[in-house]
Biopython code that builds the backbone (N, CA, C, O; Angstrom):
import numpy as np
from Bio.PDB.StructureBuilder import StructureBuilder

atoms = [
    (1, "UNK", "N", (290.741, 58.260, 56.897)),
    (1, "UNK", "CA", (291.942, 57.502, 57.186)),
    (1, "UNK", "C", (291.533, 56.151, 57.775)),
    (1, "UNK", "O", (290.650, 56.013, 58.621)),
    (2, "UNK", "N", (292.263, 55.172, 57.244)),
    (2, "UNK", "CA", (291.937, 53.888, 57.595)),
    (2, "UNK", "C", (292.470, 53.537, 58.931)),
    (2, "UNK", "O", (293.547, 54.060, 59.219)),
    (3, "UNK", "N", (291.860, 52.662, 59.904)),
    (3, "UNK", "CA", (292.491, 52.321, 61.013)),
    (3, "UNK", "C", (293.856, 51.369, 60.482)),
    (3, "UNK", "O", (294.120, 50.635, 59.529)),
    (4, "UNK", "N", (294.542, 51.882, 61.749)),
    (4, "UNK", "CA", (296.049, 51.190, 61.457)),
    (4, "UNK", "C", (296.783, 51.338, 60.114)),
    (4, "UNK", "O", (297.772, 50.713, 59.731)),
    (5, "UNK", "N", (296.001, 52.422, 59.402)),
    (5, "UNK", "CA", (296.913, 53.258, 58.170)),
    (5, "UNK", "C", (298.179, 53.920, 58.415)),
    (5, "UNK", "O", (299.181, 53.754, 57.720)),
    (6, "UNK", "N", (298.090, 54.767, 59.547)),
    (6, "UNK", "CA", (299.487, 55.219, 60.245)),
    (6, "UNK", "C", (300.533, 54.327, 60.536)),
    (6, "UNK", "O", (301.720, 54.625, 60.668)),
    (7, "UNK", "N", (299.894, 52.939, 60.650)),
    (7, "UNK", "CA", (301.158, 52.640, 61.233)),
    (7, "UNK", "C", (301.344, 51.374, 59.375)),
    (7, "UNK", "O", (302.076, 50.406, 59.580)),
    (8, "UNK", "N", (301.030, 51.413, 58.583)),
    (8, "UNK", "CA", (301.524, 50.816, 57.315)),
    (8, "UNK", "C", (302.402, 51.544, 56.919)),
    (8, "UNK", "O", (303.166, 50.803, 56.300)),
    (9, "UNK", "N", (302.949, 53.010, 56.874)),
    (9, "UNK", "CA", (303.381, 53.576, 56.891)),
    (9, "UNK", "C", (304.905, 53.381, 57.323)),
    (9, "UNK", "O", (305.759, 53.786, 56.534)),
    (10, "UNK", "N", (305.325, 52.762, 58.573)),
    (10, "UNK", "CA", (306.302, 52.276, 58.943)),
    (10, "UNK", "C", (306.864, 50.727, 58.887)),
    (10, "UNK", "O", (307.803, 50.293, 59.555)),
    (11, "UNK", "N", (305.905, 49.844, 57.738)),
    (11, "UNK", "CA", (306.336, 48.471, 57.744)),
    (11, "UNK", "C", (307.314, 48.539, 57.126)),
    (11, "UNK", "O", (307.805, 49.651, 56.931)),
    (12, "UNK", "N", (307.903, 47.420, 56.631)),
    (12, "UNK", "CA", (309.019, 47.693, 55.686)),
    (12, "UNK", "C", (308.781, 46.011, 54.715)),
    (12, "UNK", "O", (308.391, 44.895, 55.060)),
    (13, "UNK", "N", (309.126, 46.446, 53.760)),
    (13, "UNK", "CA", (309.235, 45.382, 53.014)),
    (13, "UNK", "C", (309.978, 44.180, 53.104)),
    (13, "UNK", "O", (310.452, 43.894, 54.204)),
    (14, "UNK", "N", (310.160, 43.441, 52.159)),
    (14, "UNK", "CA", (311.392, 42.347, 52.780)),
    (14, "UNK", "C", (312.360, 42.879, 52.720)),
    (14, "UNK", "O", (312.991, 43.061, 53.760)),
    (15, "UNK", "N", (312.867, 43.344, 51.458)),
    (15, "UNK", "CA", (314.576, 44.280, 51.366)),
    (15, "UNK", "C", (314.290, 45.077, 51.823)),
    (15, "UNK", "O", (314.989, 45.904, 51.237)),
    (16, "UNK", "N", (313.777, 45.576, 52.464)),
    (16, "UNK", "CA", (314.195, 46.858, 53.594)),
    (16, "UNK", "C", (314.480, 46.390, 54.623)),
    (16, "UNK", "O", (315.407, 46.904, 55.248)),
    (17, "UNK", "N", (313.763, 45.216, 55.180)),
    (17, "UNK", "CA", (313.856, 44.631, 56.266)),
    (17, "UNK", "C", (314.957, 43.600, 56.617)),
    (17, "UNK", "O", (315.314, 43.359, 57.771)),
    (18, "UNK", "N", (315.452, 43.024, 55.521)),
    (18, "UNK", "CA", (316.698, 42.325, 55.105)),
    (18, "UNK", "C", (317.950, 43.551, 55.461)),
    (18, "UNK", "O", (318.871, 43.394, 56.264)),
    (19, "UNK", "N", (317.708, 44.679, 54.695)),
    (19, "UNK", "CA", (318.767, 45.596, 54.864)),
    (19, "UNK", "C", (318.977, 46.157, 55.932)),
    (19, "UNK", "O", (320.132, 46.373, 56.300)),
    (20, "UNK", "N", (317.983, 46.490, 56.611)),
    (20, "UNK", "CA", (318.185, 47.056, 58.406)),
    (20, "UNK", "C", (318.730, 45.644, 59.235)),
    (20, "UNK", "O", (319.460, 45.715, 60.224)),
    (21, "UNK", "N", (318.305, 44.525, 58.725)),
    (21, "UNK", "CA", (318.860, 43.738, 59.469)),
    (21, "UNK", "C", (320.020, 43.456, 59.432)),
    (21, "UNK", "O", (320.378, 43.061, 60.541)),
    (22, "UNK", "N", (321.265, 43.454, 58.294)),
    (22, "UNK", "CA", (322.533, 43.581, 58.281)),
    (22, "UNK", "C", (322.719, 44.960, 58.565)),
    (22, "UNK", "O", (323.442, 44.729, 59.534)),
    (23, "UNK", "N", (322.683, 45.964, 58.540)),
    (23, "UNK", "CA", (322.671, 47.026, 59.248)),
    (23, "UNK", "C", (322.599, 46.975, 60.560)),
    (23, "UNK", "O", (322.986, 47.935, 61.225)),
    (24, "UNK", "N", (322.177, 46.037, 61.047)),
    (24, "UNK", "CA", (321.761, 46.140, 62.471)),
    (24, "UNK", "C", (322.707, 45.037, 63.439)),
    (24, "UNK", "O", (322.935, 45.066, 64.648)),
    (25, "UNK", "N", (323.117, 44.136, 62.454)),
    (25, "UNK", "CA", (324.334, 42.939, 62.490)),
    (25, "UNK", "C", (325.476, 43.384, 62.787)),
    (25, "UNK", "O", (326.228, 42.863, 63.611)),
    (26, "UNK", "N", (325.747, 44.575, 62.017)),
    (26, "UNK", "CA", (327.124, 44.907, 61.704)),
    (26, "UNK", "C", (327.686, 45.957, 62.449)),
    (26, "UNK", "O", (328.877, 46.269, 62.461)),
    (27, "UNK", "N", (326.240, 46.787, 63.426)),
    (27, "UNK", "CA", (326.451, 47.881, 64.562)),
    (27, "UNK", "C", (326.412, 46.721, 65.772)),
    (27, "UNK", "O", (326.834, 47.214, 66.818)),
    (28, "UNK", "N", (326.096, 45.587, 65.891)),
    (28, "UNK", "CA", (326.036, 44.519, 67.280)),
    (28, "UNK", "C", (327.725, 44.121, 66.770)),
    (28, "UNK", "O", (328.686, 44.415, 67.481)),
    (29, "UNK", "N", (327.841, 43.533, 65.658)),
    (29, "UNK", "CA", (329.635, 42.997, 65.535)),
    (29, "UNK", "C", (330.441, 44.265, 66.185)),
    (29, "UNK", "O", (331.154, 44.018, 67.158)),
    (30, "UNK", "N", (330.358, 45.744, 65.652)),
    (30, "UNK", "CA", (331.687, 46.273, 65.810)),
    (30, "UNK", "C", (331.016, 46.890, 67.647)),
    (30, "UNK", "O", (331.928, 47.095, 68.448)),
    (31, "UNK", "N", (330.096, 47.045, 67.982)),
    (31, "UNK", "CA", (329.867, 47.181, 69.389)),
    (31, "UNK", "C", (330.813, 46.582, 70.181)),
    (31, "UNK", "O", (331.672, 47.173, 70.836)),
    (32, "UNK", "N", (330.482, 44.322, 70.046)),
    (32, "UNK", "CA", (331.081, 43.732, 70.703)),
    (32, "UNK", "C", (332.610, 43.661, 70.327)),
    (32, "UNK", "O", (333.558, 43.350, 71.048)),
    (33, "UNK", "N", (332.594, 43.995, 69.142)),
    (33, "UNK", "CA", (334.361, 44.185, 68.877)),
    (33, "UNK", "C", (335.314, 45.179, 69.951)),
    (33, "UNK", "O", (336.406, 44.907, 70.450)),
    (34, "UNK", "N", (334.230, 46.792, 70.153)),
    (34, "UNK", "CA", (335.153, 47.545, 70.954)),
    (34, "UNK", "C", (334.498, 47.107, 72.429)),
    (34, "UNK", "O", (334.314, 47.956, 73.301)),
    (35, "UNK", "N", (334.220, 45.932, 72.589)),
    (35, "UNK", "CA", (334.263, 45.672, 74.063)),
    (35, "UNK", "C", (335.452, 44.824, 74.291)),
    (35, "UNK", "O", (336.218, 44.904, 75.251)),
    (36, "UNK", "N", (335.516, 44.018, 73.316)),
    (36, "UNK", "CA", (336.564, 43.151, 74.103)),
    (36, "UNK", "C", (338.169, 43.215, 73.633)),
    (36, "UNK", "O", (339.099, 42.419, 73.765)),
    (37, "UNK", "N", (338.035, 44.746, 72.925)),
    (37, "UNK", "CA", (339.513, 45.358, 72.301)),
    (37, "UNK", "C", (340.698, 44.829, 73.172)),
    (37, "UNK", "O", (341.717, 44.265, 72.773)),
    (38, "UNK", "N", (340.397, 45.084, 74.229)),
    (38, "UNK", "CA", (341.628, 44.971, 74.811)),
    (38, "UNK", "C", (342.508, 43.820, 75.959)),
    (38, "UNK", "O", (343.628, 43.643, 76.440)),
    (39, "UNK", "N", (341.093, 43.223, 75.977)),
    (39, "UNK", "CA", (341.189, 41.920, 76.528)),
    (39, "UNK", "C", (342.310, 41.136, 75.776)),
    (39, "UNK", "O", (342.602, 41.370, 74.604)),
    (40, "UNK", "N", (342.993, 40.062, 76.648)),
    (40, "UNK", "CA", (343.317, 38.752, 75.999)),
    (40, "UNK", "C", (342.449, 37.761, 74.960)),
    (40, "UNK", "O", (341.239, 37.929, 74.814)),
    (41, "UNK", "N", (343.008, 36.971, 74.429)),
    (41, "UNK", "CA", (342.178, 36.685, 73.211)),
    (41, "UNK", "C", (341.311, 35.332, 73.793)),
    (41, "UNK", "O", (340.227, 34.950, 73.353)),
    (42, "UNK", "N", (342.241, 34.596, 75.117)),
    (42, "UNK", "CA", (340.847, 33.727, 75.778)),
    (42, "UNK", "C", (339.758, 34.203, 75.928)),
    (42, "UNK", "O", (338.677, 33.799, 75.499)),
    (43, "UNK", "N", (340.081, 35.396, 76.763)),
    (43, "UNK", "CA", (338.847, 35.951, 76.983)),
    (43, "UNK", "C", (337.869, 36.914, 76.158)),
    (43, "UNK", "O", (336.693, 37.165, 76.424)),
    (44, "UNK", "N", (338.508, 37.312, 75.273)),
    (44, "UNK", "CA", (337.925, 37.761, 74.308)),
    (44, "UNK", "C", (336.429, 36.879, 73.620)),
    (44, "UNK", "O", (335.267, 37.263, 73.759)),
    (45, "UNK", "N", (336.886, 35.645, 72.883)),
    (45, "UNK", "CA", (336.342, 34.248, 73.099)),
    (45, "UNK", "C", (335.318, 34.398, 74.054)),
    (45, "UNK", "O", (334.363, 35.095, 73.710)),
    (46, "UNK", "N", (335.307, 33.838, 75.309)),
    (46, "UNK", "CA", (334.671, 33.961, 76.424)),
    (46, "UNK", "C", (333.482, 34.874, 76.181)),
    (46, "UNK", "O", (332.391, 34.381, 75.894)),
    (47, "UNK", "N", (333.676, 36.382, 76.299)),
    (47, "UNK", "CA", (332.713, 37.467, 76.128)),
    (47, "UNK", "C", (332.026, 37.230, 74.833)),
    (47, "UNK", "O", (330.869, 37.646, 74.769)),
    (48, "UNK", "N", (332.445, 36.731, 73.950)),
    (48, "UNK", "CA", (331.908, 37.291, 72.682)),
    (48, "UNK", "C", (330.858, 35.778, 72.739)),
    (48, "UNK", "O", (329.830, 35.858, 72.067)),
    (49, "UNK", "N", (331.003, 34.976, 73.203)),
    (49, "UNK", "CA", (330.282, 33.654, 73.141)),
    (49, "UNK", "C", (329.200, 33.694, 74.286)),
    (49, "UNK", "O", (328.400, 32.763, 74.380)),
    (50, "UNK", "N", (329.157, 34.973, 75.330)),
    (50, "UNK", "CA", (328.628, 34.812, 75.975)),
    (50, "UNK", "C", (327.398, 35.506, 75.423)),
    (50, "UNK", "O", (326.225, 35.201, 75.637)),
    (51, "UNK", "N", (327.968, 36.697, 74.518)),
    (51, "UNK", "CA", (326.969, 37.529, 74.130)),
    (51, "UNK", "C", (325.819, 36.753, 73.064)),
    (51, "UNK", "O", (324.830, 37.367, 72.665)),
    (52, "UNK", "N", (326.126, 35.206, 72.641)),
    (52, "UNK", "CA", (325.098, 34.477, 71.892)),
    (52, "UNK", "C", (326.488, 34.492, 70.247)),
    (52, "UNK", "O", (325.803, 34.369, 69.231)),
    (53, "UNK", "N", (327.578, 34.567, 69.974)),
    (53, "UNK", "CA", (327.903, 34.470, 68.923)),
    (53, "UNK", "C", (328.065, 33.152, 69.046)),
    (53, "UNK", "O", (328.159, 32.725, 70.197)),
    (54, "UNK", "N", (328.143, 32.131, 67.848)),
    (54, "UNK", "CA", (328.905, 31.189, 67.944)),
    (54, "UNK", "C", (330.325, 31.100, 67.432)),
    (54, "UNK", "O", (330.901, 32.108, 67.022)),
    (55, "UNK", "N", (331.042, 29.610, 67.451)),
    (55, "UNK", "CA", (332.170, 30.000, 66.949)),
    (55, "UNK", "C", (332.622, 30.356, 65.621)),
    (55, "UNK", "O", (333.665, 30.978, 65.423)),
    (56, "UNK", "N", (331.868, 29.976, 64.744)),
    (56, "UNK", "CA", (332.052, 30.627, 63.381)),
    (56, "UNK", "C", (331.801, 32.354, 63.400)),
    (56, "UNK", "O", (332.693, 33.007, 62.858)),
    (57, "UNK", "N", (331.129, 32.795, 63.744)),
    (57, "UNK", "CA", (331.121, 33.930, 64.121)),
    (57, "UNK", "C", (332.022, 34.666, 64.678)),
    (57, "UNK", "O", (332.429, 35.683, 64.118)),
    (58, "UNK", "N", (332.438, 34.297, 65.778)),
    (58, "UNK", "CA", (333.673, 34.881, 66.539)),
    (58, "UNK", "C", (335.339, 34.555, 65.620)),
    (58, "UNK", "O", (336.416, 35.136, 65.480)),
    (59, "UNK", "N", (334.761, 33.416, 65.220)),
    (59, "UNK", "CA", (336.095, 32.968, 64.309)),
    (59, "UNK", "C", (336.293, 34.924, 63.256)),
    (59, "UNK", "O", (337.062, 35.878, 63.371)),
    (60, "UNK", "N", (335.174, 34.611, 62.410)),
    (60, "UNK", "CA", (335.133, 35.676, 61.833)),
    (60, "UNK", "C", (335.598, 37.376, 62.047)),
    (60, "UNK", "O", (336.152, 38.245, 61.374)),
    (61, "UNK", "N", (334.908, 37.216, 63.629)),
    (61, "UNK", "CA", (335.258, 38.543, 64.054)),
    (61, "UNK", "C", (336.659, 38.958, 64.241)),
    (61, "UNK", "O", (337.199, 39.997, 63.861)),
    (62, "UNK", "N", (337.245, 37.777, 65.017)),
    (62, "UNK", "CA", (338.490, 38.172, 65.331)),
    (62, "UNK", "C", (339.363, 37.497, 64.384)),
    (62, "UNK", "O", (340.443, 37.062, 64.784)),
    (63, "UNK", "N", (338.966, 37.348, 63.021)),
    (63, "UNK", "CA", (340.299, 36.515, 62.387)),
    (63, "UNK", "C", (340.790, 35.327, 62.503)),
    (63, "UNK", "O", (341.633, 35.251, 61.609)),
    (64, "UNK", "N", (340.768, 34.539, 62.966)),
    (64, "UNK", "CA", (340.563, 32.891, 63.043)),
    (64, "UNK", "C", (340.095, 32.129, 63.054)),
    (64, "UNK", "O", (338.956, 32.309, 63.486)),
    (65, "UNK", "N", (340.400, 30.735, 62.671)),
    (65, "UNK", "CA", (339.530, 29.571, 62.656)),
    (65, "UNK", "C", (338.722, 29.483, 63.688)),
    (65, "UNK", "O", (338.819, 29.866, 64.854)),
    (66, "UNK", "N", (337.450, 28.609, 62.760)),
    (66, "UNK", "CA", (336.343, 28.210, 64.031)),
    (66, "UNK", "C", (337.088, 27.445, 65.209)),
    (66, "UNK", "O", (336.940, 27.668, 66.411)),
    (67, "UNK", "N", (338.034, 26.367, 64.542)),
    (67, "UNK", "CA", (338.522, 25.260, 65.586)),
    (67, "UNK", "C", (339.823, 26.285, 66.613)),
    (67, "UNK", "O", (339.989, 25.850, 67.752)),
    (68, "UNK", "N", (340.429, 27.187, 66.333)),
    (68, "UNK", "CA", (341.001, 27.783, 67.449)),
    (68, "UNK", "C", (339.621, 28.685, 68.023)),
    (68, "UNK", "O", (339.630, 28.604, 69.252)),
    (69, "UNK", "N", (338.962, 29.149, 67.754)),
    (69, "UNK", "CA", (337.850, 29.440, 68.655)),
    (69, "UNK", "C", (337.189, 28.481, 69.671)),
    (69, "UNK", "O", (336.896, 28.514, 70.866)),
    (70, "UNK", "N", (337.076, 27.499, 68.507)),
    (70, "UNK", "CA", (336.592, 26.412, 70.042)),
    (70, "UNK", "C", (337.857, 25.941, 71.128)),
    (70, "UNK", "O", (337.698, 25.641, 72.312)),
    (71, "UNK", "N", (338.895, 25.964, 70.519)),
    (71, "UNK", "CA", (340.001, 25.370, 71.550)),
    (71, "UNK", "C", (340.215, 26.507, 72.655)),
    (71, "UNK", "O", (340.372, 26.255, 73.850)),
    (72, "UNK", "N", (340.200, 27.901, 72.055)),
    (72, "UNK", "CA", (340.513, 28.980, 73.005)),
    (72, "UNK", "C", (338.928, 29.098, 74.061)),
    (72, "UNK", "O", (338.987, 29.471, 75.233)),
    (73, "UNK", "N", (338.059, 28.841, 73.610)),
    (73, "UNK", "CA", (336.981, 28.763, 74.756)),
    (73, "UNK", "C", (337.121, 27.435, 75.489)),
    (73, "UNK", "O", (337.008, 27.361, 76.712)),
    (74, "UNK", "N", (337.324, 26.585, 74.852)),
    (74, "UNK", "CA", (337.430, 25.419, 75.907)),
    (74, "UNK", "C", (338.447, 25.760, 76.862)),
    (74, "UNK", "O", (338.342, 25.073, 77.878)),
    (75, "UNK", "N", (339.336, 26.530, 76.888)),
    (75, "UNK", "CA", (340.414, 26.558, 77.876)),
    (75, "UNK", "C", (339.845, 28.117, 78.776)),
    (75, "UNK", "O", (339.867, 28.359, 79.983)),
    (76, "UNK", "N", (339.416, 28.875, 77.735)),
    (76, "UNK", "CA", (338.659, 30.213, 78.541)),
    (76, "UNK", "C", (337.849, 29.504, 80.054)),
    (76, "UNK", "O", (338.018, 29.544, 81.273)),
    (77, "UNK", "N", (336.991, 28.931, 79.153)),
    (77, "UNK", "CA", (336.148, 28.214, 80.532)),
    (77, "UNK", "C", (336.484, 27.279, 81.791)),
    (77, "UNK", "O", (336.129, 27.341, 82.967)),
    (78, "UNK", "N", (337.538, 26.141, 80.891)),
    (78, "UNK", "CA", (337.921, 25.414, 82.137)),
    (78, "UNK", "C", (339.634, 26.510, 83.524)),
    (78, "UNK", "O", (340.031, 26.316, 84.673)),
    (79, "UNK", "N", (339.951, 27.373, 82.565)),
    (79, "UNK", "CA", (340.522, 28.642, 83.339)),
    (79, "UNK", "C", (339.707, 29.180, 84.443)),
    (79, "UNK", "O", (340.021, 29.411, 85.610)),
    (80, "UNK", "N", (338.349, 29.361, 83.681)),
    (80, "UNK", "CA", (337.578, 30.086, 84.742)),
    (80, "UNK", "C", (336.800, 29.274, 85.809)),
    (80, "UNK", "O", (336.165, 29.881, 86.672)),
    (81, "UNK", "N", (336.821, 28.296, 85.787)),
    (81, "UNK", "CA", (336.180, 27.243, 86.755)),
    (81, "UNK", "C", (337.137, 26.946, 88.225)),
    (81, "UNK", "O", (336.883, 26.631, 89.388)),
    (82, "UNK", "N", (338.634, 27.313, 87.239)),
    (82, "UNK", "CA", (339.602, 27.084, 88.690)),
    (82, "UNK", "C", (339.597, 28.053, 89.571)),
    (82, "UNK", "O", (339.515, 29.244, 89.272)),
    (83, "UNK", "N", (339.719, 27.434, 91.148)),
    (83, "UNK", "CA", (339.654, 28.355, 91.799)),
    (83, "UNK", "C", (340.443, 29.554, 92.006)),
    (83, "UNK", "O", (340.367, 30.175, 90.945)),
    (84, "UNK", "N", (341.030, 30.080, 92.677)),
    (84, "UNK", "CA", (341.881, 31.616, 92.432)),
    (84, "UNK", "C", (342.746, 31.166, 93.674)),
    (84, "UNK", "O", (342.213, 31.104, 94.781)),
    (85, "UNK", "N", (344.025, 30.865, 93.505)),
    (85, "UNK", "CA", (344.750, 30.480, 94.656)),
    (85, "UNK", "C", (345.389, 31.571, 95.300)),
    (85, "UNK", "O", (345.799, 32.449, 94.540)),
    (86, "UNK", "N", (345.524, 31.687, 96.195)),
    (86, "UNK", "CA", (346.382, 33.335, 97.126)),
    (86, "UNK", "C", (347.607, 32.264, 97.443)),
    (86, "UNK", "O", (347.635, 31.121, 97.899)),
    (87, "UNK", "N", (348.754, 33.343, 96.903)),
    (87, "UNK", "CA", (350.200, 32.934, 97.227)),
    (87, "UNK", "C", (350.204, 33.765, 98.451)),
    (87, "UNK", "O", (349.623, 34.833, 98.644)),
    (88, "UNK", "N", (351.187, 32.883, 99.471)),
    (88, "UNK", "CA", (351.348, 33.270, 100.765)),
    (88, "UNK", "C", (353.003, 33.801, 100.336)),
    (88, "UNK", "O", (353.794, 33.168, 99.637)),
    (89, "UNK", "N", (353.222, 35.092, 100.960)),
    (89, "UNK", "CA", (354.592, 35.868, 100.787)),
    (89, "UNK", "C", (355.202, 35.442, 102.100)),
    (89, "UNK", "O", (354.514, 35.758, 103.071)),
    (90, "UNK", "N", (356.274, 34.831, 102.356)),
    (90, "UNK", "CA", (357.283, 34.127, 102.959)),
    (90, "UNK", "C", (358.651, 35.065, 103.253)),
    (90, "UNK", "O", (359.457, 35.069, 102.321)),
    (91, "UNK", "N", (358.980, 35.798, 104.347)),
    (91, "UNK", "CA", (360.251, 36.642, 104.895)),
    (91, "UNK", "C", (360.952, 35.027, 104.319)),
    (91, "UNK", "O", (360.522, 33.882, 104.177)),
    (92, "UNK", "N", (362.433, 35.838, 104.082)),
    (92, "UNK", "CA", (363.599, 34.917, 104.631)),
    (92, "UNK", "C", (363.935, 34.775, 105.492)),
    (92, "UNK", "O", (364.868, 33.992, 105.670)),
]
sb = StructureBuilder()
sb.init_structure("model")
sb.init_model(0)
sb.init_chain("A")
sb.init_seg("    ")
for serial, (resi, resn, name, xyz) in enumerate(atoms, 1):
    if name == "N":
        sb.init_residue(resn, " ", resi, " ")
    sb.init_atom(name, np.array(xyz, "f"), 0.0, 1.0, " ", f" {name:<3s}", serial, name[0])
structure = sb.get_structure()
């Protein structure tokens, strides 16, 4: 047995390696899909851009244009930058 014969054994060709890789695309899409099921769709945006998609991507995932993807993160983010104000409750 040749050294490092065992492990030729587990290379993969290009189309194999092409094919696990959309295989492997398409278990990361519907992953991040049931994470952000139930979120709002800013934030939806938000998470899914954080995870490295861009907006064509996310456009894709969730059904809309790239350019409402970018508009809904631009507002995701500058949302999240504001501070969190506490309303003071006031007797009559």
């Amino acid at each position: 047995m040749k050294e490092g014969s065992k492990f030729n054994s587990i290379l993969l060709d290009e189309g194999q390696f092409k094919e696990l890789k959309r295989k492997l695309d398409l278990i990361v899409r519907l992953l991040s899909l049931s994470i952000v099921r139930d979120k709002e769709a800013d934030e939806q945006v938000l998470i899914l851009s954080s995870f490295g998609f861009q907006p064509k991507a996310i456009a894709e995932l969730l059904g809309k244009t790239p350019n409402a993807v970018r508009i809904a993160l631009h507002r995701a983010r500058k949302k999240s930058k504001q501070p969190k104000v506490k309303r003071e409750v006031r007797d009559k």
